[in-house]
Every structure is written in C-alpha cells, then in structure tokens.
C-alpha positions as CSV (number, residue, x, y, z in Angstrom):
1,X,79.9,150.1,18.7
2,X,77.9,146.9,17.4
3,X,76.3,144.7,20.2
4,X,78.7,141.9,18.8
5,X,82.1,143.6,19.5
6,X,81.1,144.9,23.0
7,X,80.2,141.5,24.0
8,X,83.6,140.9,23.1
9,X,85.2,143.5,24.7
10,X,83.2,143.0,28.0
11,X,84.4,139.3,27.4
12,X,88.2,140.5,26.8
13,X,88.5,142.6,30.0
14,X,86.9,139.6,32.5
15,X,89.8,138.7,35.1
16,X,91.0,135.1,34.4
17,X,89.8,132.4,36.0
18,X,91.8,131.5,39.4
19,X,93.9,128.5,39.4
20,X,92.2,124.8,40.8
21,X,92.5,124.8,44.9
22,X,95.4,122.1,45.7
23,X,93.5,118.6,47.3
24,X,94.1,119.8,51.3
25,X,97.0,118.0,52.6
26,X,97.3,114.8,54.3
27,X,97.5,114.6,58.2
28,X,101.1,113.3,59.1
29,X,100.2,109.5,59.6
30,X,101.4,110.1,63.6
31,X,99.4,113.3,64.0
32,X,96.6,112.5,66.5
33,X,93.2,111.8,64.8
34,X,90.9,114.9,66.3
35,X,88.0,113.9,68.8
36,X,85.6,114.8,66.3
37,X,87.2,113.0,62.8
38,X,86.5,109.4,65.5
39,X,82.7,109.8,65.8
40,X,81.1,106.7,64.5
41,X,84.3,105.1,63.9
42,X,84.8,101.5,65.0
43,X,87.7,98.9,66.1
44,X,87.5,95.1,66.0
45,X,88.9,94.8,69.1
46,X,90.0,97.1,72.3
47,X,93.9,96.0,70.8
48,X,93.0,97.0,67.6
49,X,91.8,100.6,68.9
50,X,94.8,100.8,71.0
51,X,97.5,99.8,68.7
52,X,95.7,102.4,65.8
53,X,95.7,105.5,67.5
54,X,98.8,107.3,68.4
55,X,97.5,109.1,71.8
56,X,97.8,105.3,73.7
57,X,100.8,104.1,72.2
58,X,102.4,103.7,75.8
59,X,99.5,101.9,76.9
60,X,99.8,99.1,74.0
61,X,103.4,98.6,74.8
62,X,102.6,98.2,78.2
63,X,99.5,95.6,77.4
64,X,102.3,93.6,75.6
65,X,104.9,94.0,78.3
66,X,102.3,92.6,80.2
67,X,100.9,89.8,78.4
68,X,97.3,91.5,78.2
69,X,97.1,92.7,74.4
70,X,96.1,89.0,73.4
71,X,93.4,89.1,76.0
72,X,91.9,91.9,74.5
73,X,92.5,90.9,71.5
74,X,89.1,89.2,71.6
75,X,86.6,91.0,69.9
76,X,83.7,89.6,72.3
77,X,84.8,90.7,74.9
78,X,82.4,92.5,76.7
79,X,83.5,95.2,79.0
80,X,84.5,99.1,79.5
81,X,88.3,99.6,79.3
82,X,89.3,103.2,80.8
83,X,93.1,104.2,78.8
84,X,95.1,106.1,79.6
85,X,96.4,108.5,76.9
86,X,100.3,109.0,76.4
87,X,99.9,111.9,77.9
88,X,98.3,110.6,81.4
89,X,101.3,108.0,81.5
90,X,103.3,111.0,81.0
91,X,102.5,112.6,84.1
92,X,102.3,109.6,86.3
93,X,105.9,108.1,85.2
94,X,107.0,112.1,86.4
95,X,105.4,112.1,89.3
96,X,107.2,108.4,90.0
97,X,110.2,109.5,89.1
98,X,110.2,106.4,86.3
99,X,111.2,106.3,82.3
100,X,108.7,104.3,79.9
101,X,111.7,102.1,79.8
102,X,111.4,100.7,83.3
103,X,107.7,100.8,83.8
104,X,107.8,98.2,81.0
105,X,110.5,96.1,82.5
106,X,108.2,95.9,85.6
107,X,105.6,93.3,84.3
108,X,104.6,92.6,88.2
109,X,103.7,96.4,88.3
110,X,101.8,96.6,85.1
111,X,100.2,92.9,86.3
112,X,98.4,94.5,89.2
113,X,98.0,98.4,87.8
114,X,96.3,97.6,84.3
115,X,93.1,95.4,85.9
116,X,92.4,98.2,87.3
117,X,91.2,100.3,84.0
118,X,89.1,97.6,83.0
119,X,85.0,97.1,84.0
120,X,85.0,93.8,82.9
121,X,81.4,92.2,82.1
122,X,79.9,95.8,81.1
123,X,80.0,97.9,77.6
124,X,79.0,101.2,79.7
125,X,78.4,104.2,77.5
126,X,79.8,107.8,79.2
127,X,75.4,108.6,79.4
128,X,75.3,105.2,81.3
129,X,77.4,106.5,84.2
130,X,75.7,108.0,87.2
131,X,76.8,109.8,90.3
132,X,78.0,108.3,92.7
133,X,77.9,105.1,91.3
134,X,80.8,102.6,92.2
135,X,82.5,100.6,89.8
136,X,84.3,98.0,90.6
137,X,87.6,96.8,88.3
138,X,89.2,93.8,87.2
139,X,91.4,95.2,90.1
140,X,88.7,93.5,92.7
141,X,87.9,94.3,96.2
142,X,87.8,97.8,97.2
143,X,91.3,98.7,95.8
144,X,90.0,97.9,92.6
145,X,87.0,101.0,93.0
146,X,86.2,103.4,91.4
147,X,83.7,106.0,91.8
148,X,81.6,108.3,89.1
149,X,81.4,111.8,89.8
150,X,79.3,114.5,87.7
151,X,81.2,116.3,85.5
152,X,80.0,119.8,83.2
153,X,80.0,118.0,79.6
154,X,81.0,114.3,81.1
155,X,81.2,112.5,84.3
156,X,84.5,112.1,85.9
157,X,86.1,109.0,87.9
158,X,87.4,109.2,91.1
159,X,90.3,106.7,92.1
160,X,90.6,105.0,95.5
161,X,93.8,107.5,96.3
162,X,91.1,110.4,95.9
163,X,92.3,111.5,92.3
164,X,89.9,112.1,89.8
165,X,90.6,111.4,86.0
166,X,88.8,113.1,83.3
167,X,87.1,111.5,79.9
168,X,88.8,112.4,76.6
169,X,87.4,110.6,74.8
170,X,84.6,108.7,75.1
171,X,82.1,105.6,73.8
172,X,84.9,104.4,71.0
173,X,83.1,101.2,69.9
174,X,85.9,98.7,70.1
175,X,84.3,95.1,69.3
176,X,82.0,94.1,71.9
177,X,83.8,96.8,74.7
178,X,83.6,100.5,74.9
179,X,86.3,102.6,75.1
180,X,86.9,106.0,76.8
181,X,90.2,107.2,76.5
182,X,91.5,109.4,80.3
183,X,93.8,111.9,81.8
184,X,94.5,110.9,85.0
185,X,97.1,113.4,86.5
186,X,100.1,112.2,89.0
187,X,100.9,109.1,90.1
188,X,97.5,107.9,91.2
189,X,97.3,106.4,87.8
190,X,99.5,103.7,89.6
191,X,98.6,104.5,93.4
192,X,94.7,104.0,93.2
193,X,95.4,100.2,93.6
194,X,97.9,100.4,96.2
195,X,100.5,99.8,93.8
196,X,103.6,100.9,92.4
197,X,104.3,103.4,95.2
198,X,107.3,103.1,97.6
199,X,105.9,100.0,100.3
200,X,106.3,101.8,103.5
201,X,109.3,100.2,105.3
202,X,108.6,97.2,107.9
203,X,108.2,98.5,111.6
204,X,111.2,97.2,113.0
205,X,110.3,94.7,116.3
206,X,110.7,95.7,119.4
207,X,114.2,94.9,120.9
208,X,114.1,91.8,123.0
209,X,114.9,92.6,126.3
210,X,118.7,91.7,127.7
211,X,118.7,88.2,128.8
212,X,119.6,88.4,132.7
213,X,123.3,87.3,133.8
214,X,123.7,84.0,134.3
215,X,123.9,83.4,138.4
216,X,126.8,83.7,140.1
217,X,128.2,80.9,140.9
218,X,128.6,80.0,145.0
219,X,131.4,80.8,146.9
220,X,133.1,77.8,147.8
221,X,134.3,76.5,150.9
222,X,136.4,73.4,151.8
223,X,134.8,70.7,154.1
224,X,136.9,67.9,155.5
225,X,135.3,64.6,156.3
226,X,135.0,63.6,159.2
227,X,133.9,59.8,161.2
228,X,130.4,59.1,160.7
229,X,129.5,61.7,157.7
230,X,128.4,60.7,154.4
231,X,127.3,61.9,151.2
232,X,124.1,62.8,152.4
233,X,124.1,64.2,155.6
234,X,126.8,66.5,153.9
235,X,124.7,67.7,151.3
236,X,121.8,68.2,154.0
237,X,124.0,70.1,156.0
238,X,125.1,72.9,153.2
239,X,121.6,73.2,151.8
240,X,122.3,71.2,148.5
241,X,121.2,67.8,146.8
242,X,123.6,64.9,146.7
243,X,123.8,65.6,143.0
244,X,124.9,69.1,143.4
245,X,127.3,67.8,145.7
246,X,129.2,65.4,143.5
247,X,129.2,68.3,140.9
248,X,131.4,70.5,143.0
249,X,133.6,67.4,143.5
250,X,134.3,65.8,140.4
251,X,137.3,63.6,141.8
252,X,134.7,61.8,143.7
253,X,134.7,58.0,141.8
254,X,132.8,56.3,144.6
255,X,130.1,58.4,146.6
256,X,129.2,55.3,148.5
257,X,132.9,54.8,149.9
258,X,134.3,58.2,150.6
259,X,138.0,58.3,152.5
260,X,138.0,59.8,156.1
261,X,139.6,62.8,156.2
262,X,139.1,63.9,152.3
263,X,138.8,67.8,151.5
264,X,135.4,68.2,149.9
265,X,134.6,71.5,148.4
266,X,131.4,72.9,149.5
267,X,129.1,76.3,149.5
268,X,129.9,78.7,151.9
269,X,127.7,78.9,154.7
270,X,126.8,82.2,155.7
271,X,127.9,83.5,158.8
C-alpha cells in the first residue's frame, strides 16, 4: 500500500476528538465562600465583610437591630472584631432557649453582648496573639476579658464564663480592622459578659420581727373624792401624772375645782 493511503488510513481509524469540557458551574450565590477562595481578599469595612458573606448573616442583622452596623461602617476603624458565625449564634440561641426573632427584639441584650467581640484600638493578626495574653473588649472591666489560649493550628479565646471559642477564620482584612470569624459553643456566647442569662432572683429580706402587743391597758378602779384631796395628791397616790389622771377622766372640765364626793376612775392598786 503506498505511504500516501496508509497515512490516510491511520488518519481514518483515529478516535474523534472528545467534546469541549462545560465552563465549571457557578457556586449558588448563598453557598458559603470556602476558607481558602478568601485568602487575600479584602472588605472596605468590617459591615461590608459582614453583610457579604453568608456564614454571619445573623450577626449583621443583629449589628442593625442594635444600631452598631453604622459604627462599623467606618472604614478607619482600627480594631479586631471576633464574629460569630451563623452557626455559633445557632448553638447559643439553643442553648438559651431563644429564636433569632427575639434575640433581635432584645436591642438591650445585643447593646451589652456585641462590645464584647470587639478589641477596639488594635488590628491584631491570629500570629499576633500570645498565650495567656488578656484582651480586654469594648465590653470593659473584667467582664469584658478575654483570654488567648494556644491552639494546634491557631490560638483559641477563652471567655470570662470559662468557654473557649475557636478561630474559623482568621486575619480577613476589613478596612483598617481585622477580622476572625468564631465558634463559640452554648450560651457563653451571651454569658461571658454576664449577660443575657436568667438574673438570679433577689434574696428575699429577712422578715421583720412581729411588732410586740400594744400594753394592756390598766385595770381601773373607782376613787371617790374626798375633803382635802386634789388633783395632785390623787395622782401621787395611784402612781400616775396629773395628765394621766385627767385622761382616765375625760368628764373632768375644771381640774382646779373638782366636786367633793365625785367618782374618779383610777388604776388599781395592787393588793
């Protein structure tokens, strides 16, 4: 067979060429973006990162519940803002026993509870935290600590109610802040402050003692008056004032001129 027509038939019997690969398909625009498709990404603001990404959704609405979106909003603020994914809200609001519904109807709750996931002042990278370090919130005083523990890959925070939350994500460049997005399991996400748990109930005060029974008042006796007594020497002679005297005897109009012979009413002496 001439060179020419193997070449063709060699070309004839070649398999034929596989179709063009479809473009991949497009994430659903709520999927979560992975950990690794966010490196080197960037926000304006901490509000912009928040309302963009699908894991904090909770935690916007409750920044805008709260009147705190605007705040950081800002994108020169300077500071390291700890959120809470949906899924850490999730677990705290069952633990509480709460919906999403009435967490965000409680803006005096979400006042006091969402200070306390921002460092205000520092932009501190994941690398930048060391053990044992304390940090303390927008919270302030020592309800508003936090404490850095050494983790395997990152380091981990412990709350004030002895919880410890975990780094997700971590060093998202939002503006002038960082970022970290955290799990932090149970209700400690709200109790760490000292907030949003049941307030113990008041001790009740000690019952006043029983005020004592008025005194008895005196037996009475009758005295009738005789020549040569007065108001005075009566009184003397039962033990009472002159006052006291005229208060057992209310008919009395004229203690300087009393009748001779009138029935007084007196204590009783004893016998």
């Amino acid at each position: 067979m001439p060179q020419s027509e193997l070449g063709h038939e060699r070309i004839g019997r070649m398999a034929p060429a596989a179709p063009p690969l479809p473009p991949p398909a497009r994430a659903a625009e709520d999927d979560p973006v992975p950990e690794e498709e966010e490196a080197g990404r960037t926000w304006a603001s901490v509000a912009d990162l928040v309302s963009s990404r699908n894991l904090t959704s909770v935690l916007e609405a409750a920044l805008e519940a709260a009147g705190q979106l605007e705040q950081l909003s800002d994108p020169s603020l300077v500071a390291t803002v700890l959120a809470p994914t949906d899924e850490a809200f999730a677990a705290a609001l069952e633990s509480l026993g709460m919906s999403v519904e009435e967490l965000l109807a409680d803006t005096e709750l979400l006042a006091q509870v969402l200070p306390y996931h921002v460092i205000p002042g520092q932009a501190l990278t994941a690398g930048d935290l060391e053990d044992g370090e304390i940090l303390q919130t927008q919270l302030g005083g020592q309800a508003g600590e936090l404490k850095v523990k050494a983790g395997r890959t990152r380091p981990r925070l412990e709350t004030t109610s002895g919880q410890t939350a975990s780094i997700k994500n971590a060093d998202l460049v939002a503006g002038s802040a960082l970022v970290h997005t955290v799990l932090i399991p149970g209700s400690d996400v709200f109790e760490s402050s000292g907030v949003g748990a049941p307030s113990p109930a008041p001790a009740e005060a000690p019952a006043a003692p029983p005020l004592p029974p008025p005194p008895s008042p005196p037996a009475l006796c009758t005295h009738t008056l005789a020549a040569g007594e007065f108001l005075s020497s009566l009184a003397d002679t039962y033990g009472i004032s002159p006052d006291e005297l005229l208060a057992l005897n209310p008919q009395i109009s004229n203690p300087d001129s009393l009748a001779l012979g009138a029935v007084l009413n007196v204590p009783c002496l004893e016998a």
